[in-house]
PASERO-45949 format. One line per field, with one value per residue (C-alpha): residue in one letter; x negated, y negated, z. Coordinates in steps of 0.2 Angstrom, whole numbers, padded with zeros to 4 digits, m for minus. Each point is the difference from the previous one (the first is absolute). Layout:
BEGIN
residuo: A, ...
xx: X, ...
yy: Y, ...
zz: Z, ...
//
This chain:
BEGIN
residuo: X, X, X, X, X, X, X, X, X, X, X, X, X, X, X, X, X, X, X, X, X, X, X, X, X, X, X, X, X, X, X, X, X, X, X, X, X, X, X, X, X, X, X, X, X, X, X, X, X, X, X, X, X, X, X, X, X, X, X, X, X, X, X, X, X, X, X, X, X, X, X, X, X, X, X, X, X, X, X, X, X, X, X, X, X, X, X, X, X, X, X, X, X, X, X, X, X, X, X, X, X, X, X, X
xx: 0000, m0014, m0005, 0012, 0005, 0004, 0006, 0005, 0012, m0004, 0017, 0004, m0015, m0002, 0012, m0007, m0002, m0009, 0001, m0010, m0017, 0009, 0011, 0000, 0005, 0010, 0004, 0010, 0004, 0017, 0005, m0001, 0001, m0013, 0005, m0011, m0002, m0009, 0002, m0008, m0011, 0008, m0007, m0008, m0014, m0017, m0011, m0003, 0001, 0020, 0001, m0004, 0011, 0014, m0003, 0001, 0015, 0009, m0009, 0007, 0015, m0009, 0000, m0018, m0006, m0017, m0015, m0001, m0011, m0011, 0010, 0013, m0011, m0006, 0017, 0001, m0017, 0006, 0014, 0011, 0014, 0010, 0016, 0005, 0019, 0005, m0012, m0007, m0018, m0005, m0013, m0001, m0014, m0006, 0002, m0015, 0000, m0008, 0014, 0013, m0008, 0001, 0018, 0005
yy: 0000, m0012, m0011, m0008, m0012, 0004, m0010, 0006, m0007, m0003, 0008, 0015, 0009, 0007, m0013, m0005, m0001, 0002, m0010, m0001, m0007, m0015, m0005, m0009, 0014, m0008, 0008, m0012, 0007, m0006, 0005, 0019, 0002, 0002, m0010, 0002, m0006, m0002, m0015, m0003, m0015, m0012, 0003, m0019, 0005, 0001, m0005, 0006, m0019, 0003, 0017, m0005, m0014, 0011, 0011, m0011, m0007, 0016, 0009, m0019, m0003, m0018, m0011, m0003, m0019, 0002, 0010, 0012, m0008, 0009, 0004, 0009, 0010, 0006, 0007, 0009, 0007, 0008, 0006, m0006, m0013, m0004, m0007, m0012, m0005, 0020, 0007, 0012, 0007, 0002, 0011, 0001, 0006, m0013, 0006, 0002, m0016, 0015, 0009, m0011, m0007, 0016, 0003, m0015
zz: 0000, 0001, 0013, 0010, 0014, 0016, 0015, 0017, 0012, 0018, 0008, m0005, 0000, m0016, m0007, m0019, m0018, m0017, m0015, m0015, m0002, m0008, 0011, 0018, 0012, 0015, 0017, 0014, 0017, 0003, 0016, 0002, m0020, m0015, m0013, m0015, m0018, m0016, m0009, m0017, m0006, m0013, m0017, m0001, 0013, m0004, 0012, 0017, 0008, m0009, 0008, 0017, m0001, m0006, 0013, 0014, m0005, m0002, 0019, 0008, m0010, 0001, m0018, m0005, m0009, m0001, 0003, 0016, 0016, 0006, 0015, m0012, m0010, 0017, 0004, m0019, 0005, 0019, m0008, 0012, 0003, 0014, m0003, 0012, m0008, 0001, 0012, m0012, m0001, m0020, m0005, m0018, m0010, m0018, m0018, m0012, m0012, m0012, 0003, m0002, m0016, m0008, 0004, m0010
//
């Protein structure tokens, strides 16, 4: 099946996913629930600094205007994000801009 991302979610043990090597793999802790998802790049991304700022728009469900600080591409690199509106811990893990270039 190829490589593949996989996140895991805090509570419940065990709790996770796989999606594609293209696409951003996202786990959230809700409560005492897993919730995961893949979510696929848009097609007009081709650079990583595009990538990552898709990314972190998608793991924060925060809009993006310009390029990530330094304190956000930290978060995309610990691969974790509290939510503070919902109380949710997001692991997630990134998708390869190879990858996702080759799937257009």
């Amino acid at each position: 099946m190829g490589i593949q991302n996989f996140c895991q979610c805090d509570f419940p043990p065990g709790g996770g996913g796989s999606c594609s090597a293209h696409q951003l793999s996202i786990c959230r802790t809700r409560g005492n629930t897993c919730l995961h998802e893949c979510r696929s790049p848009p097609g007009h991304i081709t650079a990583q600094a595009e990538l990552d700022e898709w990314s972190y728009a998608q793991v924060t469900s925060k809009p993006v205007y310009g390029p990530l600080t330094q304190a956000e591409l930290g978060m995309l690199q610990s691969r974790r994000y509290f939510d503070s509106n919902t109380g949710d811990v997001v692991t997630f893990e990134l998708p390869e801009l190879g990858a996702a270039l080759e799937r257009r």
